[in-house]
N, C-alpha and C positions, 0 to 999 in steps of 0.2 A: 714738596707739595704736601697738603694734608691728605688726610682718610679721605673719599668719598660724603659728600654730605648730601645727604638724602634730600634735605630744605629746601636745597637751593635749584631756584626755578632756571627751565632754560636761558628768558632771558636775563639772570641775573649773571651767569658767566658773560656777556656782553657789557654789562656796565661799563667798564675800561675804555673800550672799542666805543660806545656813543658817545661815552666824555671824549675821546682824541677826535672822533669826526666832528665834536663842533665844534673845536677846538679849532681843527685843522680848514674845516670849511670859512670859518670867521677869518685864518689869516689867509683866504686863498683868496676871499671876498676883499681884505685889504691889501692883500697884492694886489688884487686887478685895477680897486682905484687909484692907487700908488702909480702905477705903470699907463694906467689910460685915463685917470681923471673923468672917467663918464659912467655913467650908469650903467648902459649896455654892456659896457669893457666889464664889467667889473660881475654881470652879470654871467657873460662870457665866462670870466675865470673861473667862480663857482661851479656851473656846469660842467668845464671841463676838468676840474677835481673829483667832483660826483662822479663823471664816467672812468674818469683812472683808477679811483677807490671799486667799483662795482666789476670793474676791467681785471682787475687784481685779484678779487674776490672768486669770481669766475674763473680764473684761471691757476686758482690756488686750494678748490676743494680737497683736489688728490693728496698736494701738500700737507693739508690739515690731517687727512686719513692718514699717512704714510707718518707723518711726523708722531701721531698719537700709537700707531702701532709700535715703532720705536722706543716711546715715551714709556712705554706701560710696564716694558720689561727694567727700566733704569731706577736706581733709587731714587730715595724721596729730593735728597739734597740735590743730585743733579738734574734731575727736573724740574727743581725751581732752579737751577743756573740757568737752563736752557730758557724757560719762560719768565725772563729778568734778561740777562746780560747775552742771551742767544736774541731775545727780538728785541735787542738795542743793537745787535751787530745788523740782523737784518732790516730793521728800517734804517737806521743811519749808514751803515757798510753797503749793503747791497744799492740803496735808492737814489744813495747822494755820493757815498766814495768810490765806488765802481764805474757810474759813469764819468765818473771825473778822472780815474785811474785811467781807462781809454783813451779820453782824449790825452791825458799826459805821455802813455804809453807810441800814440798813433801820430800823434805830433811832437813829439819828442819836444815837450816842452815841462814848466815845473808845476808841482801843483797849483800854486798860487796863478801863475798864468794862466791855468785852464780854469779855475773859480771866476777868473775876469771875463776869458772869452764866453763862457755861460752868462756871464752876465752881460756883458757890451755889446757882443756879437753871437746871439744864438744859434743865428743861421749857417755859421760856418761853425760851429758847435755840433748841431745837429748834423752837418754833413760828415764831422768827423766821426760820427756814432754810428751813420747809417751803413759808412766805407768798411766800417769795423764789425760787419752784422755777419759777415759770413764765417769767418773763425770762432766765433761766441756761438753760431748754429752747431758748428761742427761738436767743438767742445763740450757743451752744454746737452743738444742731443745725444752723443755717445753715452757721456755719466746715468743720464736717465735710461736710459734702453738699456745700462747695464743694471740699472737698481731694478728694472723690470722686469728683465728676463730673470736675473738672480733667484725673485719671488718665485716664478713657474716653475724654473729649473731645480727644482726642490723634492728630491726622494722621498723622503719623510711629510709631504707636505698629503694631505688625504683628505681635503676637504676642496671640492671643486665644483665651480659655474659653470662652466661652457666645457663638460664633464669629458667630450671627445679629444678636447683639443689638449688641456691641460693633462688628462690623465698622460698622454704622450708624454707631454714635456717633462713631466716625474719620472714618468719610465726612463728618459734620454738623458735623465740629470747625474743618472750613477757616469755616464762618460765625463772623466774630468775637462774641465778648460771648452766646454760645448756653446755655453754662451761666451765665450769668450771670440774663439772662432767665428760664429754665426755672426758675432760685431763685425773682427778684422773684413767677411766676406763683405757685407754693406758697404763698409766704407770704402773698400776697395773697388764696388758695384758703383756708388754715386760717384766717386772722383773720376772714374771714363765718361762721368755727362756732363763734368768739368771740362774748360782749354786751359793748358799753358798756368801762367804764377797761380789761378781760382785750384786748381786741382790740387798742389803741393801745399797751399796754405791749408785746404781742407782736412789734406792727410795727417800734415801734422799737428792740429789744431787735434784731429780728432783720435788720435795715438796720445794727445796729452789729458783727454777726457778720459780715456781709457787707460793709462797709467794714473792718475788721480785717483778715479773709482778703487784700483786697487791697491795704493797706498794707502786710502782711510782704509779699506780691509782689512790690510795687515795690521795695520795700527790696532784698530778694535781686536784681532783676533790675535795680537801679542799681550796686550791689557788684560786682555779676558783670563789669557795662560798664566799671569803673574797677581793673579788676585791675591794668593796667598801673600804676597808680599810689599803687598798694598793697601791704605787704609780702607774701611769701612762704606767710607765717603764716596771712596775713586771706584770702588769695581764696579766694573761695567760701565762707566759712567763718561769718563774722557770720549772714549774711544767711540761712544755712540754720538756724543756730543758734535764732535769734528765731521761725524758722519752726516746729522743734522743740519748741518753748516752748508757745507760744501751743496748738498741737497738742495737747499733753500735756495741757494745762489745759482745752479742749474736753473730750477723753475721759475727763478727773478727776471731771468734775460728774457725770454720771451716778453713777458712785461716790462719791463725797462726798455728795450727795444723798439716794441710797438707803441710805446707812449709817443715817442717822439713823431708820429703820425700825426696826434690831436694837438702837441703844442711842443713849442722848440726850447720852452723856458724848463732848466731844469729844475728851481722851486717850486713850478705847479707839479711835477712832475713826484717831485721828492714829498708834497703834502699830499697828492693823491693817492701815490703808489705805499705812504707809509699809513693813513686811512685803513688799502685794504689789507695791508700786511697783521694789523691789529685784529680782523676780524679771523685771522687766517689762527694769531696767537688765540681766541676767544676760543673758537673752533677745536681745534688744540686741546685744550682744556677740559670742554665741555665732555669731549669724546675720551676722554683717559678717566673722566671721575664718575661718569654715567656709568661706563662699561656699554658705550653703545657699538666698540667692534664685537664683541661677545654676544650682542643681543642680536645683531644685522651679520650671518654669518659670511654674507658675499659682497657684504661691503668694501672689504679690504682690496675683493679681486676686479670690482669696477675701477677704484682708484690707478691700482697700478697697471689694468687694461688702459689707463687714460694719460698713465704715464708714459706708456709703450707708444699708445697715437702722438700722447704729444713729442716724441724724441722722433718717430718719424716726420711729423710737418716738418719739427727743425730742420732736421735734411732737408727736406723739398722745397723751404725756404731760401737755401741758398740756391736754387735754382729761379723760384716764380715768387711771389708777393701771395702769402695767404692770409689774409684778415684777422686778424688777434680773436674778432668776433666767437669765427667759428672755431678759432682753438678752445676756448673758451666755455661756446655752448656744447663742443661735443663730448670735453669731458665732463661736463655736468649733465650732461642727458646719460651718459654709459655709469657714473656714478648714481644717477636717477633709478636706472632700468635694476642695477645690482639690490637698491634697497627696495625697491617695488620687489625683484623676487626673494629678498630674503623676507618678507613681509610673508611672501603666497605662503615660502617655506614655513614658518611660524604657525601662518594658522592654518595647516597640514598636518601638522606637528599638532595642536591642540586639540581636531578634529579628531587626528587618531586616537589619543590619547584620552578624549572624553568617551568614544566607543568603546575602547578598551574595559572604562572604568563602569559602563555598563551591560559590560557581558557579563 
């Protein structure tokens, strides 16, 4: 990626993202009359592209924060790998071959068969996505709640929001393997509110979220150790890459998942959910070239507070039905509240600072 370019207005990192939404909205517009021949249908479809792209969007601020925090520290060449051929993996990988990998996986069928049953037969399509929702919580919520706690769990980390709670968790990060534990205790905690086959899928669904998390770890922190003997290109750069990945597809399930609420077709699904994933890449960008973690100092800790709520809903998903809505609205209201006080912070900071410079 280049330098920072001062020029370039906020909305101009969006450009990409408005060309694929109308892009995307025109063929969701001709899917629907393709499929319903009416105007209303067709109507229909559009709308429900809109809410999947703005559903995604919502549910992928933290993503955007977390991804650029990552970003900032990687060279230039693999951050343009990751914003090129990392959101080709995640619109195409996560939107369209994931849910199709499910159904192949859960019906023990081949891919090609499950491309037909999305197509011929959605409703037993969708059934086999929804049967599959509670191993994808398990999984999906652990990885996140360990990129979460990680963040807190941090000795060296001296800059803190919710100064009581955090300062702890710095103090408690010198014991090794603490977040680690605190996982094994939960998951151990939710599968006694499991019965019978729900429990054991959950345990081990969620031991493989949490061996996951910590093989990209080591991957990264094996890369990192052999820099010297690695190109220019590569350090640091693989190993956050993979880290990136694995990430993105944690925070996709939630939305891949709850899409099939609004519509059982996986191509509206695949145009709406790949919509918001564009604005997630836009985001992304805009936040690694501004230096807007640098400017918003608690911005980074709303994020990953929103990634800790959302890996707990997952859990409690597999128990009750919680509305994507409010997964959605409450990480962007605790991402909201983080820039609202780094904001207060700021002009505190210039208050003092201008009194200073008239004593």
């Amino acid at each position: 990626m280049n330098q920072p370019q001062t020029h370039t207005t906020s909305l101009g990192y969006f450009k990409w993202a408005f060309i694929v939404t109308a892009v995307g909205l025109l063929l969701g517009a001709w899917l629907g009359w393709n499929s319903t021949g009416t105007i209303s249908g067709t109507a229909t479809v559009f709308f429900i592209c809109t809410v999947l792209a703005v559903l995604e969007i919502s549910l992928s601020f933290d993503n955007a924060i977390v991804n650029a925090n990552k970003l900032k520290d990687m060279t230039p060449e693999w951050q343009h790998r990751f914003l090129t051929w990392g959101i080709i993996i995640a619109v195409f990988g996560m939107r369209i071959v994931f849910p199709l990998l499910i159904v192949v996986i859960a019906a023990n069928i081949g891919p090609i068969d499950a491309l037909i049953l999305a197509a011929a037969r959605p409703e037993e399509y969708a059934r086999i996505m929804h049967e599959a929702h509670l191993p994808i919580a398990a999984f999906g919520g652990t990885f996140l709640m360990m990129v979460g706690l990680t963040y807190f769990f941090d000795h060296e980390k001296d800059v803190h929001w919710i100064a009581f709670l955090e300062r702890h968790m710095a103090r408690f990060a010198t014991i090794k393997g603490i977040e680690i534990a605190f996982v094994l205790i939960l998951i151990l905690g939710f599968s006694r509110l499991l019965e019978g086959e729900e429990a054991t899928v959950f345990v081990h669904s969620a031991i493989y979220g949490l061996v996951t998390f910590l093989v990209v770890e080591v991957i990264g922190g094996l890369l990192d150790a052999s820099q010297q003997t690695m190109s220019a290109a590569a350090k640091g750069g693989l190993g956050a890459f993979i880290y990136l990945e694995v990430l993105d597809a944690s925070f996709s399930f939630d939305g891949v998942i709850g899409a099939f609420a609004l519509t059982q077709n996986l191509f509206i699904i695949a145009i709406g959910l790949g919509i918001g994933a564009m604005y997630v890449r836009s985001m992304t960008i805009m936040l690694v070239e501004k230096g807007t973690l640098a400017e918003y100092r608690y911005l980074e800790h709303g994020a990953f507070y929103a990634i800790l709520i959302l890996s707990v809903i997952m859990y409690f998903q597999t128990l009750v039905h919680i509305p994507e809505v409010i997964t959605g609205l409450g990480g962007a209201a605790l991402i909201g509240v983080s820039l609202w006080s780094s904001i207060r912070y700021n002009r505190q900071e210039q208050a003092e600072d201008l009194q200073e410079a008239h004593q």
